[in-house]
Each structure stands twice: as structure tokens, then as C-alpha cells.
N, C-alpha and C positions, 0 to 999 in steps of 0.2 A: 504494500500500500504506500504510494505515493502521498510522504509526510508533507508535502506541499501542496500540493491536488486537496488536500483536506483542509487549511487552513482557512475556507468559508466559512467550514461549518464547526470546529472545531472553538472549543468555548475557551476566549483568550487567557483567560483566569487557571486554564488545565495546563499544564507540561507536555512536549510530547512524548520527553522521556522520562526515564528514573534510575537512579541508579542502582542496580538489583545488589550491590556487593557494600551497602551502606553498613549494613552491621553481617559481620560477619557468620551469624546464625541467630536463631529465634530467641535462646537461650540469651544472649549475648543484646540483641533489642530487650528482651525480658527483665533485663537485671537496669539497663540504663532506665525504664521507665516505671520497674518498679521502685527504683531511686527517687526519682525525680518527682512524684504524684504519692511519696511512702504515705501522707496523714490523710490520701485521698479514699474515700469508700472505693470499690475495684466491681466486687460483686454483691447482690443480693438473690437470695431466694429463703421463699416462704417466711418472711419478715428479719430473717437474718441476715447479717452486713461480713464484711472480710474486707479491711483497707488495704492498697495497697504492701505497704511493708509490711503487712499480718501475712499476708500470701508469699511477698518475700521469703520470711520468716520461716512459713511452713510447708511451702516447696522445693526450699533448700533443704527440709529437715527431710521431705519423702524423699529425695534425690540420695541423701546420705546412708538411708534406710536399704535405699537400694544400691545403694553401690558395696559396704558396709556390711552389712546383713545379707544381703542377700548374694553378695560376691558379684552382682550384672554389673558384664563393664561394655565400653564405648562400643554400639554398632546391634546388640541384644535387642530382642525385639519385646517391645510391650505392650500389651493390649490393656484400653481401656474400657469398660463395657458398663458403663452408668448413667443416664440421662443426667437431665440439667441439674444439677446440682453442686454445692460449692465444691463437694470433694473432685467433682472435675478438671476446674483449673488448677489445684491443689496439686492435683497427681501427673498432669499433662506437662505443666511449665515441671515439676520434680522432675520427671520423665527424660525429658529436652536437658533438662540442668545436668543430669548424670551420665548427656551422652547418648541416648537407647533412643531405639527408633521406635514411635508409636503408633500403633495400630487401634485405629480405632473401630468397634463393633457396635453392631447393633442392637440392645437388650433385647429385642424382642425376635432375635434369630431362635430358629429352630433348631435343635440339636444336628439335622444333616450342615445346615447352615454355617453353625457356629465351628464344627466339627475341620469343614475343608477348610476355613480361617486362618481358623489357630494353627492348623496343619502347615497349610499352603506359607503360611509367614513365616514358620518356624519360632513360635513366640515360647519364650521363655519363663516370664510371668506375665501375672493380669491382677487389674483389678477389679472388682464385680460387684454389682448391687447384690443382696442375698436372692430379691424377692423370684430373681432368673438362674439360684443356683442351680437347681438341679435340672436345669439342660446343661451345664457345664458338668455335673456330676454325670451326667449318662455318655461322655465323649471324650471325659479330662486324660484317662487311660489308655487312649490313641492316641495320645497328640504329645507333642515335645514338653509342655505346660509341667514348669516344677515346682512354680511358686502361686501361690493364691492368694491375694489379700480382700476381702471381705469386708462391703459396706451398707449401712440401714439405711434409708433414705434421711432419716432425721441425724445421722452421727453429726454434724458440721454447724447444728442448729441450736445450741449450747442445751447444758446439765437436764433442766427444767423441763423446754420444750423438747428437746431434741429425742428424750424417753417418752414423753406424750406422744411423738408424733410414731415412734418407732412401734410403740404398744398398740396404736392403732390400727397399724398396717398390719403388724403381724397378729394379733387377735378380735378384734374388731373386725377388719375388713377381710381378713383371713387373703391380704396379698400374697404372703411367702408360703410356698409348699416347700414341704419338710425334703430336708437333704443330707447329705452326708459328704461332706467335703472335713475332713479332722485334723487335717494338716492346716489349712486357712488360717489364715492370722487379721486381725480386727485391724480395720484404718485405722481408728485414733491411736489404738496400740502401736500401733508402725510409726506412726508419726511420733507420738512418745518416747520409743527407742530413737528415733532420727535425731531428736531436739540435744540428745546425750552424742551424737559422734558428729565428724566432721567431715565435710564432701570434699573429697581434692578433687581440686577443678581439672573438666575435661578439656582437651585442645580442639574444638570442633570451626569447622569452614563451610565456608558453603556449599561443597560438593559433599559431604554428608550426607547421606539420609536421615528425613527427620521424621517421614511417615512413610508409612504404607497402608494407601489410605485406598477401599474397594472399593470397585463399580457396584454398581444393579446388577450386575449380570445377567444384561439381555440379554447374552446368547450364551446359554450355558453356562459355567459356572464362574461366580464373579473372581474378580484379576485384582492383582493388587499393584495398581501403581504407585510407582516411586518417585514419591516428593521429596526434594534436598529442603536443606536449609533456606537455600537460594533461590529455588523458586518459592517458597512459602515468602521469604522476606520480597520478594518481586512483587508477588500478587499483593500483598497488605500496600506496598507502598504504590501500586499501579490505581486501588479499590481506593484509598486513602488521596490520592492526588485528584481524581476524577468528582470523589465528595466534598474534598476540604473547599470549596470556596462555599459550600453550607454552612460550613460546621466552625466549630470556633473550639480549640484545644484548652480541658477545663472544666468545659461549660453543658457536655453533653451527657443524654444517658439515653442507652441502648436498651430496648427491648430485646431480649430472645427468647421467641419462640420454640423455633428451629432447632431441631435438638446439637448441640455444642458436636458430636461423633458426626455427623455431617459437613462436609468439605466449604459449602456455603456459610454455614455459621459459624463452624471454627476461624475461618480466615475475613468472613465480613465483619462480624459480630464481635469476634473475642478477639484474634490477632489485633486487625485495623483499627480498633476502639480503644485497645489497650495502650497502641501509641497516642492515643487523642486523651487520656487518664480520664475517661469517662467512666460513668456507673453502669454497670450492665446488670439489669436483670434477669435473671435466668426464670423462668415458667416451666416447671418440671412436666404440666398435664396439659397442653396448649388445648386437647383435644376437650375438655373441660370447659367450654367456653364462657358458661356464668362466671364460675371462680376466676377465671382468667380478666374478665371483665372487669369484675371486682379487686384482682390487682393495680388493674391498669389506673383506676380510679385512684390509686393511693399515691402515683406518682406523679409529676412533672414530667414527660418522657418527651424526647425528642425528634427519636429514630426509631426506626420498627425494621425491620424487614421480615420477608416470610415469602409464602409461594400463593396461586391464585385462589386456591381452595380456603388457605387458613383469612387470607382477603376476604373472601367470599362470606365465610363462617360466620367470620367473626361482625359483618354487614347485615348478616340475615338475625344476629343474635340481640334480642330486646336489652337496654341496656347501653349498648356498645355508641347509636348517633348523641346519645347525651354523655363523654365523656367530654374533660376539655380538653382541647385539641390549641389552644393557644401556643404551646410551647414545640408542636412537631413541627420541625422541619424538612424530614427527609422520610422519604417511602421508597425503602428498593426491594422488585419483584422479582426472582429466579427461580431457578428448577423446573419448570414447567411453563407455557405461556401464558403469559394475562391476557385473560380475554378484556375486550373493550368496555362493553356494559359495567365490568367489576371495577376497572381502573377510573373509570368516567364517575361511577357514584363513590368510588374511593374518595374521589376529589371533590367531588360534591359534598359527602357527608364529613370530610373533615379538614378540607379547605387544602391541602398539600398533593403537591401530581404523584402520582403513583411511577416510580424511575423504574424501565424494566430492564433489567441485564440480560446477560447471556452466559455460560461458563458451564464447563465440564469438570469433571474427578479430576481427567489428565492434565487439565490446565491449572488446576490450585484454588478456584476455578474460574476466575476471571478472566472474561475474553474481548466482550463490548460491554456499553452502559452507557445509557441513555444519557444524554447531556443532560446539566440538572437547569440550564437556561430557558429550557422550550417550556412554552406556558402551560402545555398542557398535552396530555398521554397520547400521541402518532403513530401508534401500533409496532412502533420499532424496537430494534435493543440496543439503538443507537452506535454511536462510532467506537474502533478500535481502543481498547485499552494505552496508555502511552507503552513508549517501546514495544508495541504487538505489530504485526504486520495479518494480513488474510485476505482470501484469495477466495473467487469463486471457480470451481474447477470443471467444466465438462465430462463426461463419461469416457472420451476419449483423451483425456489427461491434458488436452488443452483450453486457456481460459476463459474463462464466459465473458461475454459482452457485459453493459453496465442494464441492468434490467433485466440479465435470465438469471433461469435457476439452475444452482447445480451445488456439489458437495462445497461445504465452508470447510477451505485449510486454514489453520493459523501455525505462526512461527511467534518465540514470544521468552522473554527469561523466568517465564511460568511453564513453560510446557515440560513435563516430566520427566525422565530419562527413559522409564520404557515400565512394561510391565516386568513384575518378579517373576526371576525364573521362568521369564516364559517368551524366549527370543521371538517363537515362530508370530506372536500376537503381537508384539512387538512392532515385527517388520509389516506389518498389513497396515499399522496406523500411521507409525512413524517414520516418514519418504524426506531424505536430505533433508533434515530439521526441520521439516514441516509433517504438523499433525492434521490429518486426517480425520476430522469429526464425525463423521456418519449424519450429519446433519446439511437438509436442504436448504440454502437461503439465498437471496438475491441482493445487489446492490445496485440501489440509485445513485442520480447524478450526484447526487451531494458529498455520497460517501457515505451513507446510513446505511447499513441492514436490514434486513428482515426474513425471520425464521419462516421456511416455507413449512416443514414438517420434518418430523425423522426419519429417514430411507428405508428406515427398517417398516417405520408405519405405514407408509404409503399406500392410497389404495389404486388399485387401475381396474375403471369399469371401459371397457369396450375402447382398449388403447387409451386414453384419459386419464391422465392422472389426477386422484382427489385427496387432498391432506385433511386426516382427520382435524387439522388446527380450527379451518376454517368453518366445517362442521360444524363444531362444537361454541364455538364463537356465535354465527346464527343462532344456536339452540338459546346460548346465554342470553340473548334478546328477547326470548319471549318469559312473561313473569311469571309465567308455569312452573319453568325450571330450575331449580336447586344446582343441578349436577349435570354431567354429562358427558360419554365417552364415545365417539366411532370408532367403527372396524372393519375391516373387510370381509368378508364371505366367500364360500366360492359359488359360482353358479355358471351353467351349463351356457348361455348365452353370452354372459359378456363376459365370462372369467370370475368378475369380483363384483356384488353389492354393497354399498353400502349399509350396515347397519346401526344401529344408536340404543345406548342404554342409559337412561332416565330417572333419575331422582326428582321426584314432585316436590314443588315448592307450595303447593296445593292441590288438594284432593281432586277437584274437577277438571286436571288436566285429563285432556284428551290423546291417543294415538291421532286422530284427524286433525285436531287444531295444531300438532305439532309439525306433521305433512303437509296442513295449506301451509302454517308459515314459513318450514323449507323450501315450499314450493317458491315462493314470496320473494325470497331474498337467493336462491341458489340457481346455475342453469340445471337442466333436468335428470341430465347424469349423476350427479352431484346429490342429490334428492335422497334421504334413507328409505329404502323398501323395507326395512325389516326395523322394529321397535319394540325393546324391551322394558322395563319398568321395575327399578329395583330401590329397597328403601338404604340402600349406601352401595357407593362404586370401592372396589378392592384400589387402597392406595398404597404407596411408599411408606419409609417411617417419617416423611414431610410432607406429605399428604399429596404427590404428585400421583393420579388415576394409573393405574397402571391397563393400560392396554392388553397388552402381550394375556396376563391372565385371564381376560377378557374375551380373549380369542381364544 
């Protein structure tokens, strides 16, 4: 991408570049800004605070635990496996402090899931909420896993509450099922011993590994790519340069939704907020959407981000247009596309544009993002990251004119090194430093984007190609709908049909009034013949619809 060809549209206040080798690993930004912000609050969750130097303090102490105790030294791999909560950052920055490359899991994988993970990374130890032990007890026996450390959801929530909340989950709401893990060792106990030894500091650079951080695994079983030091500090300061003419270092606080083991939130939310010494609140139950409401009400919040669904949610949820909204400045939307309808009443109902980005796992994952200048939501994901270059590519490996469609490559000091251990996937994505996204998009004259669909999703009736994106966008138009997913079919005439599956926003919706209004707004290929009706679509752990199961 010609960095001059863009400065039309390019918002003068942004950089084009950054320099990815500014601190030398995450660890290394982590210690300068937990310094520098030490009397600042850092996190909150479920009414409990952790200031900067407390996190200092006791990230250093898990770092020593593990290096100390547990013998892990530079390069070991370790899995985190705990939604939002304070012991996350606690154990993530310890993690990075002591060298070890982190892996982050999904609580809510299934024992095959969790199984190839742990396997495929070669992880050494982990740490783990209880309430998901014993899927880790039915698969710990196969996997390299030596070390266990074990946490309640309330450990971090001090003396008083933190037993409250812990006696609730486990006999009250009867969350945790009974396991047998005997070896396990308690967080706060870990950290206890930690606070008694000393961490000698690791030598780490940016070509490190600092995650091994999975896909979805759309096709088969997920990959773990490998994020350095250097692309994580790339993307924070690429994510960080593109918002800073909002935001003011200080003065901010962050919503997260999104759970922190996700690529989006770790590096929008937690990395890039952490250089700004903002307050981040962590929401352990997003999916909860009163109580979550009922947070939001408690704070001053500035920034939010999240995907179209928790957007959606959280608009359809009573409550939520009477919060105050004085103090947001910034809304950015990933993982999945914002449809229009949601961005548009986004804006409506809380007076800020809803910014939509773009980014993959491989990328760290920032790729575009929408300039924060334009008045208002354009359907795009807006221009290149600084320092990012991309390219639209034809089938026949030469490049598209300015207006067609074809795979989006990007090149960029984010883009990964490759998947683990696993050249052959490797070589399919990653061609002469440029990655390969599997994603459809096209560029205008100006230099903006736009996500046509995933290649994978694609549907072709009768030679025609139809992107479920677009679909589903229609659907979002009419006040019927909640939800909404397309897919293909097969069928004997034209190959593939359309179909659609439907969450009612009201009972009186119709299969017909859902067809004239496709009819309305789509040409007739396009049109779904087939209509299903379901009272929730199968999503991600960030609530992106998952298709593929769907089909």
C-alpha cells in the first residue's frame, strides 16, 4: 500500500508508522508503566481494585513462584485458563516476567479441546479456574502438564468477600463439579510463597515468543500461532497510535467485556490500555447482561469494545439506553462484522460512532481500523494499521483493481512467525512475508476496505457468489430480528441455496414477512429459500455466530 496514495484519507493526527522495537518485550513495557501509573487503580472486577504497583508487586511474586518453585525457565510454555478476573493479569504479566510463553485457553473447552492444546503447545504448567477442573482432570494424564495451580473465582476479591463469593459458586450455585486434581496448588498460596523468593531477571527481545495464542479452528483442529514479543509490542502501539488522538493518557477507563484469553482483548483492552494507565474493568459474565448493566452504571467508562452480538445485546437489554454515556469516547467493533442497523443505533442510543476494525489471531490482531475522524459508521474497517501494508489479490495471484474483490494479504511487524510445529500450514498462509487471510475484501479509491465475507463462507447459487455478510445485514433491518446467521445448502439446481436461521426479537415474526423483506432489499439469487427459527444461534467464547456449526 502506497503510504502516499493514502494520505487523503489518512487522519493527520495518526502516524504512518511505529516503531515495533520501542521496548524490547511486553515484560519490559510492563515494568516501565507499571512504574510510572504505581498509585494508579490498573484493574477492577466484581467491586474489587489492584493498583498498578499492587500488580507490580504480585506479578513479580507469581513470576518468582514460577521460576523458583517450580524450576520453569525462559521459553516453557504456560497456559492460562480463567476468564476475567484479577488473577489474570496477575498471572499473565508473572508469566511474560519469568520468560515463559503463554498460552492462552478457553474455560469453557471440552476435554477433546482442551486435550490437543495442552498437547499440541507442549505446556508445562497452567493455571485454572476450579469451576473447569475436571475437564482438565479427564486429559491432564496425556498431556506434558506437571504443574497445576488452582483458582476460585473470588481468590483476588479480598478475606470477607472473596469467601462469600467463592461459597456461593461452589454450594449455592453448585458451579464447580467435584474433581480430583491432588497435586494442584492454590493461587494465593503460590503467590504467598512468591512474595518470600526472588525472580532473577530474564534476558528477553523481541524475537521471543510471548504467546501461543489458537485459532477457531475452522478447518480442523485449531493451530497455534506464534506471537513474539515484537509483534504483541507492534500491535498495542499500531491499536494505541490509531486511538490516541481520542484518548488522553490518565484519564481513561476501559470496559472488558471480551474475555482477556482472547487475542482482541488481550492486546486492545489490556496490552494498549495498560500503556494509557487507564482502569480496566474486567466483567467476568458479559453474557449476564442485567448484572453487566448494573456495573456499567457504577462507573465513568470511556471505552468499551466488544463484537456485534455483545453491541446488539446489550441495545436490546432494558436498562442499558438510560446509562450515562457522557464520558464514552471511543466504541471499537471486531471479531465478527457490525452490521449497520447495530452501529447506527449504537450511535444513536449513546451518542459515540461505533469504530469497526478488522484483525486476525495471526496478526496480534490488528490489521485496519476505522479512522476515528468520520462522523459516522461507513460500513468499513477502514484504513491500514501504520507500518501495515495489504493487498487485494486475485485467484490467479495477480492484483485486483481498486473496486474488486479478492483475498486481503497483509505484511505488517504484527504478523506472526508461522504456526507451531506445523510448517506444512505455515507455508499455505505465509507467501514472502505476506499473510494470506482467507478473507474476501475490496478497496476503494480512497484506500478504505471492506470485508466482502470469509472464503470459506461463501455461498455460490447458480455461478453467483452470495456473502452470508450481506445476508444477514438485511435481516438486521427488519425489527423482527434478534439474530441471525446464513449458509449454504446444497441443491440439485443451482448447487447452493441460501439459507437463514433466526432468533425472534418478537413473537409475530413471520417466515413471509422475513422473504418479502429479503425480497425488498436483495436481487433474487440472493433471497433465502430455506428459514429456520431458533431461540439462540451457536457462538464463539465472544459471541461471534459460528456458521460452520450451523452447516
Amino acid at each position: 500500500m502506497e503510504k502516499i496514495w493514502l494520505e487523503k484519507s489518512y487522519p493527520s493526527d495518526v502516524p504512518f508508522e511505529i516503531d515495533a522495537d520501542k521496548y524490547p518485550s511486553i515484560a519490559a513495557m510492563f515494568i516501565k508503566y507499571s512504574t510510572k501509573f504505581s498509585e494508579k487503580t490498573a484493574f477492577i472486577n466484581m467491586g474489587a481494585t489492584i493498583t498498578y504497583g499492587e500488580l507490580a508487586v504480585q506479578a513479580e511474586a507469581f513470576a518468582a513462584y514460577l521460576q523458583q518453585d517450580l524450576g520453569l525457565v525462559k521459553g516453557d510454555k504456560f497456559a492460562i485458563m480463567v476468564p476475567n478476573t484479577l488473577q489474570y493479569p496477575i498471572a499473565l504479566f508473572g508469566a511474560l516476567l519469568a520468560g515463559l510463553t503463554v498460552v492462552n485457553v478457553n474455560p469453557l473447552y471440552t476435554a477433546r479441546e482442551l486435550e490437543h492444546q495442552l498437547k499440541d503447545s507442549e505446556t508445562k504448567a497452567m493455571l485454572i479456574i476450579e469451576n473447569f477442573a475436571q475437564t482438565l482432570e479427564k486429559v491432564i494424564a496425556k498431556t506434558q502438564v506437571e504443574h497445576v495451580i488452582m483458582t476460585s473465582l473470588g481468590d483476588r476479591l479480598g478475606l470477607v468477600k472473596g469467601t462469600m463469593v467463592n461459597c456461593v459458586v461452589k454450594y449455592v450455585k453448585k458451579m464447580v463439579p467435584a474433581f480430583n486434581l491432588p497435586d494442584a496448588v492454590r493461587f494465593n498460596k503460590a503467590l504467598a510463597q512468591g512474595m518470600k523468593l526472588k525472580l532473577t531477571p530474564v534476558d528477553l527481545c523481541g524475537d521471543d515468543l510471548a504467546f501461543l495464542q489458537y485459532t477457531g479452528g475452522t478447518t480442523g483442529l485449531s493451530k497455534g500461532a506464534m506471537l513474539t514479543h515484537r509483534n504483541m509490542v507492534a500491535n498495542l502501539l499500531q491499536a494505541k497510535a490509531a486511538i490516541m488522538p481520542l484518548l488522553k493518557e490518565g484519564s481513561e477507563f476501559i470496559v472488558t467485556a471480551l474475555p482477556l484469553y482472547h487475542i482482541f482483548a488481550l492486546t486492545a483492552n489490556c496490552l494498549t490500555f495498560f500503556t494509557l494507565g487507564a482502569q480496566n474493568l474486567l466483567i467476568t459474565n458479559p453474557r449476564d447482561m442485567p448484572n453487566f448493566i448494573k456495573e456499567l452504571s457504577k462507573y465513568p467508562f470511556t471505552a468499551i469494545t466488544g463484537v456485534n452480538t455483545l453491541f446488539n445485546g446489550l441495545l436490546n437489554t432494558p436498562g442499558f439506553k438510560d446509562l450515562d454515556f457522557s464520558k464514552l469516547k471511543m466504541t471499537l467493533g471486531g471479531g465478527m462484522a457490525v452490521q449497520r442497523p447495530v452501529a447506527e443505533r449504537w450511535q444513536e442510543v449513546t451518542g459515540t460512532r461505533l469504530l469497526e476494525g478488522y484483525g486476525l489471531t495471526e496478526c496480534a490482531p490488528m490489521v485496519t481500523l476505522s479512522p476515528h475522524n468520520l462522523p459516522a459508521y461507513d460500513g468499513s474497517i477502514g484504513l491500514p494499521a501504520p507500518s501495515t501494508d495489504v493487498k487485494i489479490m486475485r485467484e490467479d495471484g495477480s492484483d485486483a483493481d481498486i473496486g474488486e474483490s479478492g483475498e486481503m494479504w497483509v505484511k505488517g511487524p504484527q504478523v506472526m512467525l508461522g504456526y507451531y510445529q506445523q510448517q506444512a500450514a505455515t507455508d499455505e498462509i505465509l507467501k514472502d512475508g505476506w499473510l494470506a487471510t482467507g478473507d474476501i475484501a475490496c478497496m476503494d479509491e480512497r484506500g478504505f476496505f471492506n470485508i466482502v465475507d470469509r472464503k470459506k463462507d461463501m455461498i455460490i447459487v447458480s455461478g453467483f457468489n452470495v456473502y452470508p455478510n450481506e445476508i444477514e445485514e438485511v435481516l438486521a433491518m427488519h425489527e423482527g430480528v434478534l439474530e441471525s446467521a446464513a449458509i449454504g445448502v446444497p441443491n440439485e439446481v443451482s448447487g447452493e441455496i441460501v439459507k437463514i436461521f433466526v432468533v425472534k426479537k418478537s413473537d409475530d415474526l413471520t417466515e413471509e414477512s422475513l422473504i418479502k423483506h429479503c425480497r425488498e432489499n436483495l436481487t433474487n439469487y440472493k433471497v433465502p429459500k430455506l428459514v429456520e427459527f431458533r431461540k439462540e444461534l451457536p457462538k464463539t467464547n465472544v459471541g461471534k455466530i459460528l456458521r460452520r456449526e450451523l452447516r
